[in-house]
DRENKOL-331484 format. One record per atom (N, C-alpha, C): residue in three letters; z, x, y. Coordinates in pm, whole numbers, padded with zeros to 5 digits, always signed. Each point is the difference from the previous one (the first is absolute). Last residue first. Layout:
N
ALAZXY/...
REM end
This chain:
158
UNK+10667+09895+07374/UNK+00147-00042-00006/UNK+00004-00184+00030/UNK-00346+00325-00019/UNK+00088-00001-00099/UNK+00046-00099+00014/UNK-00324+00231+00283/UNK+00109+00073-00052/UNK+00081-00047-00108/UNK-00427-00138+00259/UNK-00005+00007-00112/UNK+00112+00103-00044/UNK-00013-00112+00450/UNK+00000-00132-00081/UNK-00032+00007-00165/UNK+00021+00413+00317/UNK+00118-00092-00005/UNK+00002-00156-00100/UNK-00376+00272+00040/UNK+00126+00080-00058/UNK+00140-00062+00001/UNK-00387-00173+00283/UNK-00009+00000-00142/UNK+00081+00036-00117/UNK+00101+00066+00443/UNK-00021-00141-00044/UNK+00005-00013-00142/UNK-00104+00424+00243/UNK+00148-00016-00054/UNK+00015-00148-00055/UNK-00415+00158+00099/UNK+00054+00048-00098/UNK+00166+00006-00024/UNK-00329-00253+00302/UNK-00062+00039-00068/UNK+00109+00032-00122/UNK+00132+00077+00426/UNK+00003-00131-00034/UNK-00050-00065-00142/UNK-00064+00388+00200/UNK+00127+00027-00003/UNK+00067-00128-00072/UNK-00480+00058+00149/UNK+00033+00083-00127/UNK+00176+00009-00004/UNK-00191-00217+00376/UNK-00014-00072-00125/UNK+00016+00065-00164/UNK+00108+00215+00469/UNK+00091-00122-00035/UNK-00028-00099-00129/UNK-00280+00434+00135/UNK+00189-00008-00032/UNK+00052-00124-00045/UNK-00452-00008+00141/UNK+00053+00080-00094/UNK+00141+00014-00055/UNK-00096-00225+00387/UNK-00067-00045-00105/UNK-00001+00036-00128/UNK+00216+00180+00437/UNK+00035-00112-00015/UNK-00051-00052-00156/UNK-00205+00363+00150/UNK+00121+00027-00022/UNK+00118-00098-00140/UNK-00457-00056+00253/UNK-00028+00077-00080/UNK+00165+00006-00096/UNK+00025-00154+00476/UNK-00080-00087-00096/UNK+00009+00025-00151/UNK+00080+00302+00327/UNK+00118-00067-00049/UNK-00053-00124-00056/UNK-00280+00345+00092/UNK+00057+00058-00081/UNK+00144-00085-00014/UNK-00519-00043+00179/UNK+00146-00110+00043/UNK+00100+00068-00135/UNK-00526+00157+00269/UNK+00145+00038-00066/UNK+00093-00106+00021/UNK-00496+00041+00065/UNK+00061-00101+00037/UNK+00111+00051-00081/UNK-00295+00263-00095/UNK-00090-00043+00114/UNK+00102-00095+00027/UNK+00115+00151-00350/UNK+00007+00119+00079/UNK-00081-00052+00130/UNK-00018-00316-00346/UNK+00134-00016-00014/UNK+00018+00145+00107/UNK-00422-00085-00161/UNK+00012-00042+00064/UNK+00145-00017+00098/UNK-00136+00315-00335/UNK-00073+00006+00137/UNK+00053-00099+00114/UNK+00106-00018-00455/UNK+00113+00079+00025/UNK-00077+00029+00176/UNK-00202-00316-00308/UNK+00175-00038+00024/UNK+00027+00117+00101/UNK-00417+00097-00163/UNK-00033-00080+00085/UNK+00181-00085+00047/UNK-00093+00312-00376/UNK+00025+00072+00091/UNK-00004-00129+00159/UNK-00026-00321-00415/UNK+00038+00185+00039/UNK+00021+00071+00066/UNK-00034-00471-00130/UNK-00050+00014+00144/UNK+00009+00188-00052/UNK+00108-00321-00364/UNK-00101-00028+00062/UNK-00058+00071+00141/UNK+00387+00062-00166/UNK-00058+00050-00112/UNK-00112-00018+00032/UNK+00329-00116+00280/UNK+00012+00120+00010/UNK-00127+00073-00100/UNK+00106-00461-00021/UNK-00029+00019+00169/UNK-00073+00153-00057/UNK+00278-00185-00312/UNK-00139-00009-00009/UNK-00097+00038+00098/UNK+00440+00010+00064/UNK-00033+00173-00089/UNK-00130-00033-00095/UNK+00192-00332+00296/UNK-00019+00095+00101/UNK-00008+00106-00107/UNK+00139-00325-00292/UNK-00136-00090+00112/UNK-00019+00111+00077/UNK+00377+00078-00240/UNK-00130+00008-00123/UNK-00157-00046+00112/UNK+00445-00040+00166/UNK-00067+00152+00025/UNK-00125-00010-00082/UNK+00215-00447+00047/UNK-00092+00077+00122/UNK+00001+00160+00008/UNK+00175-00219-00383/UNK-00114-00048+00044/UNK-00103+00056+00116/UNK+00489+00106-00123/UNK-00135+00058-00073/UNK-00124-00068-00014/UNK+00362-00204+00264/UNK-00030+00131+00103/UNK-00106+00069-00157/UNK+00129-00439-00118/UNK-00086-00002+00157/UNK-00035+00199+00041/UNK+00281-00092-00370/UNK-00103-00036-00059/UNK-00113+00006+00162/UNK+00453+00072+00056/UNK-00061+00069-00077/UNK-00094-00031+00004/UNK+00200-00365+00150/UNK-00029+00124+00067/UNK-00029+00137-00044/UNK+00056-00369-00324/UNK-00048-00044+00113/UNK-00086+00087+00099/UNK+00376+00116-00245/UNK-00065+00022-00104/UNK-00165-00051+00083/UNK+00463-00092+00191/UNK-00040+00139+00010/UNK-00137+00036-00091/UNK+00138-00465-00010/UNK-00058+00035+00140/UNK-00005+00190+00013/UNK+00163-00167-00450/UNK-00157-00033+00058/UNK-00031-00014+00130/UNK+00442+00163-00127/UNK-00105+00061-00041/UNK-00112-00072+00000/UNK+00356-00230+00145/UNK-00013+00142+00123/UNK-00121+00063-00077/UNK+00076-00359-00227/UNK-00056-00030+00147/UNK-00031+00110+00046/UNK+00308+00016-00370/UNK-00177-00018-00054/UNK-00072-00009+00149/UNK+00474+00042+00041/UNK-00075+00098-00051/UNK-00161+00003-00019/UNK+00276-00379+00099/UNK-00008+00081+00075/UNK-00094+00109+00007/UNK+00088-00243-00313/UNK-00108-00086+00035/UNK+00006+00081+00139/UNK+00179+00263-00445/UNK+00064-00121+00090/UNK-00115-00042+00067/UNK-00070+00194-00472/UNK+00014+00062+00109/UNK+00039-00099+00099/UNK-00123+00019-00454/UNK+00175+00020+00007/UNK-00006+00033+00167/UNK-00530+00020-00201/UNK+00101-00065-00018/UNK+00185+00070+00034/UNK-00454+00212+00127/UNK+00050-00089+00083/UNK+00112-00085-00045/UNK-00255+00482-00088/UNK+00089-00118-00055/UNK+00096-00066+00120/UNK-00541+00263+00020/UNK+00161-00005+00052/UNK+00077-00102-00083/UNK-00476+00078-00040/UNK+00083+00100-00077/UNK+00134-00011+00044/UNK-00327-00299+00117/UNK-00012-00020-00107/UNK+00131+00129-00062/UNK-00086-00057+00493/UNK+00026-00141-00069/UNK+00015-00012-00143/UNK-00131+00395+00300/UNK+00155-00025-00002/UNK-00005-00113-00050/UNK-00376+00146-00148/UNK+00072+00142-00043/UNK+00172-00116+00083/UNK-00407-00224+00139/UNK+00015-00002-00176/UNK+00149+00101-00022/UNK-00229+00060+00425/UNK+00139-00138-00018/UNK-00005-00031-00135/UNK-00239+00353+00068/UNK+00096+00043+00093/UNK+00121-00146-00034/UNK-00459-00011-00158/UNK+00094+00075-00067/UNK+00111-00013+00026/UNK-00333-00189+00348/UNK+00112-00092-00160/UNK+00045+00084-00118/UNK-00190+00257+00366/UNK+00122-00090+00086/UNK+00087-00098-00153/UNK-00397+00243-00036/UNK+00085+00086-00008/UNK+00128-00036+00069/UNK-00430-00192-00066/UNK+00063-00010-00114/UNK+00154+00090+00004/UNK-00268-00081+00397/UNK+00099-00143-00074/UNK+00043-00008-00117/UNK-00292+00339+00317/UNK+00121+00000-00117/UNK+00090-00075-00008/UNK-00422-00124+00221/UNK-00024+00108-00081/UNK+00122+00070-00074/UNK+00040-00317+00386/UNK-00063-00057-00135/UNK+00015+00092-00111/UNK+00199+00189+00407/UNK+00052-00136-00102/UNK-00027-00041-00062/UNK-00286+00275+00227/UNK+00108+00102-00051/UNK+00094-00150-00130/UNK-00273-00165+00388/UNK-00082+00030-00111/UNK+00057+00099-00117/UNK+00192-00035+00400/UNK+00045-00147-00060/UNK-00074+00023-00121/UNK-00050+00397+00238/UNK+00129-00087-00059/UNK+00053-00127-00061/UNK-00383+00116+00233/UNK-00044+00102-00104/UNK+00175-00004-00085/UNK-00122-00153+00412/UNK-00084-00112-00112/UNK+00048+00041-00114/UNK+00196+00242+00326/UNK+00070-00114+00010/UNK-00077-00117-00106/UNK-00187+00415+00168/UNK+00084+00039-00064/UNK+00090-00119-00079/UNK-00350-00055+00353/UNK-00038+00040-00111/UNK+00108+00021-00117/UNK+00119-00112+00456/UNK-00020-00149-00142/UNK-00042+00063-00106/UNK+00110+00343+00289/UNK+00129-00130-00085/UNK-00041-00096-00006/UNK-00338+00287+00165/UNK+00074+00098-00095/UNK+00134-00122-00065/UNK-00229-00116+00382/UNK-00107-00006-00095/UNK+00022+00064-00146/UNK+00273-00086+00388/UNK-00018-00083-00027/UNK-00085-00012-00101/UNK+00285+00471+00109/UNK-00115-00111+00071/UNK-00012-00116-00090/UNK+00487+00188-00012/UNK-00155+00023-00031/UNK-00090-00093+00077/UNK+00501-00040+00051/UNK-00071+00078+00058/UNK-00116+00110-00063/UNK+00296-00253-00346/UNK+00009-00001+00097/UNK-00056+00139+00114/UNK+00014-00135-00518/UNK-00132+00032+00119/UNK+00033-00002+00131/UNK+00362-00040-00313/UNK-00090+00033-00056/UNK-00082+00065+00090/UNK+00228-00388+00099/UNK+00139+00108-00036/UNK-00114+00142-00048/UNK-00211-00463+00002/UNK+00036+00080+00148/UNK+00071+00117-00030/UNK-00151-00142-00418/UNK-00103+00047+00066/UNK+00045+00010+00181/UNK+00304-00215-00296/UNK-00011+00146-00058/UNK-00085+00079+00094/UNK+00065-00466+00058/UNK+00139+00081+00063/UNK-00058+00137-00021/UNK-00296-00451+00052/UNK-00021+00196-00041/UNK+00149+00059+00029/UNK-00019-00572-00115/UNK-00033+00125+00108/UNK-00059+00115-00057/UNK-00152-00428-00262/UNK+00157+00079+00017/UNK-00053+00091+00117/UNK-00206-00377-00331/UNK-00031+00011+00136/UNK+00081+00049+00018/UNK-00243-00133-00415/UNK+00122+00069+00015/UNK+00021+00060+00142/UNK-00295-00412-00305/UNK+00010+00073+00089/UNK+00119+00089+00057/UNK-00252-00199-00451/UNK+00088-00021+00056/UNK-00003+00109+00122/UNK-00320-00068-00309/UNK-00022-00095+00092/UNK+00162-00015+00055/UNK-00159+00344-00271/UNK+00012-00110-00094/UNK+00012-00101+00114/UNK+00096+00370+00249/UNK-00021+00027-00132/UNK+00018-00144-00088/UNK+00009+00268+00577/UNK-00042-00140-00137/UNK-00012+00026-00111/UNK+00242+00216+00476/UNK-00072+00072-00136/UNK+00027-00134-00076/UNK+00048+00154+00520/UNK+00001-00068-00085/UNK-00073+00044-00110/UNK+00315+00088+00497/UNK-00106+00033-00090/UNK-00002-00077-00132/UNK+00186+00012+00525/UNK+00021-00047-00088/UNK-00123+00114-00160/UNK+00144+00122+00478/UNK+00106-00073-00020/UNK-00012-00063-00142/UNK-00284+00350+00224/UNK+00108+00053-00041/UNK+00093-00121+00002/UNK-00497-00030-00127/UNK+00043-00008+00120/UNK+00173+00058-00056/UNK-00331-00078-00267/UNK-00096-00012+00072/UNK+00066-00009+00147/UNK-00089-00003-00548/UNK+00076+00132+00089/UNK-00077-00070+00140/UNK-00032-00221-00488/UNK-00029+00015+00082/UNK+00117+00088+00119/UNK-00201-00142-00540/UNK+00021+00063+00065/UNK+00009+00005+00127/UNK-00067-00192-00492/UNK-00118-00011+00115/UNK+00107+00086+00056/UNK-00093-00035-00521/UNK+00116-00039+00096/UNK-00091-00001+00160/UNK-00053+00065-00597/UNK-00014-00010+00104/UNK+00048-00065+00113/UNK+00067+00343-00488/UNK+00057-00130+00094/UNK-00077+00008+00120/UNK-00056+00325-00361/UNK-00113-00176-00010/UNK+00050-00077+00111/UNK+00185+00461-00069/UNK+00001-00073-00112/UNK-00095-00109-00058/UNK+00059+00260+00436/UNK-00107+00079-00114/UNK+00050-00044-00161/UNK-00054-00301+00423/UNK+00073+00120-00010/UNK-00074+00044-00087/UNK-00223-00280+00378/UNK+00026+00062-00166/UNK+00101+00072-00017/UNK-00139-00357+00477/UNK+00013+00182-00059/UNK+00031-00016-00173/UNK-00194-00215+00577/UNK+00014-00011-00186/UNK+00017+00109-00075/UNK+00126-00064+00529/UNK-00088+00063-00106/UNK+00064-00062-00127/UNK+00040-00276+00507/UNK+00072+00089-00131/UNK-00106+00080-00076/UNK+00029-00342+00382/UNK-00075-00062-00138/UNK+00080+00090-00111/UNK+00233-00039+00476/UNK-00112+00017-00023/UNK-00012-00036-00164/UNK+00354-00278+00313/UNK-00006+00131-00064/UNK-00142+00022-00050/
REM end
């Protein structure tokens, strides 16, 4: 795998970065290495030029660093505010793997609406030069659906 860009968030955290092919991608932080597919970024960029979905694709992972504060809210709010005691072991499971998945899909909008913040009019050019409105679809929809019923669901109560 290539060397990676060294990158800052805008807290202090530094991390390295690498986009460099549609099977793997990597993001270092503190010397641990986090080597995961692009599910988001194929589903996403699919059928863009090569130069437009890595660009876009750095700029996401780099999205991750940059609101990490907004991911550990996200799991503060279902871990600290949900009452977990009287609850069956069943129960507790189903809600931290739903709580889990939540937490993943507002991550990755918070990450592509860094995309969006960072690239400006330049998102919307590029995304009309290479239309994938089921991509788009797929992504939107499914993680904001995911996103907010989860959450809702796992911080219901009960």
């Amino acid at each position: 795998m290539e060397k990676g860009m060294q990158v800052q968030s805008w807290y202090g955290l530094p991390a390295r970065i690498a986009v460099e092919n549609e099977l793997w991608h990597l993001v270092e932080v503190g010397g641990v290495a986090l080597h995961h597919p692009p599910v988001v970024n194929l589903i996403l960029r699919r059928g863009m030029p090569t130069a437009d979905r890595l660009y876009l694709s750095y700029l996401h992972e780099f999205g991750h660093l940059q609101t990490l504060p907004v991911a550990i809210a996200h799991a503060l709010i279902l871990t600290l505010i949900v009452r977990w005691r009287g609850r069956k072991l069943g129960d507790v499971i189903l809600n931290l793997l739903a709580g889990a998945i939540a937490h993943e899909a507002v991550w990755e909008l918070a990450s592509e609406a860094y995309v969006i913040a960072k690239t400006g009019p330049e998102y919307r050019r590029i995304y009309q030069q290479a239309p994938n409105l089921f991509g788009q679809a797929v992504f939107w929809g499914g993680m904001s659906t995911l996103a907010l019923l989860l959450t809702a669901w796992v911080m219901r109560g009960k």
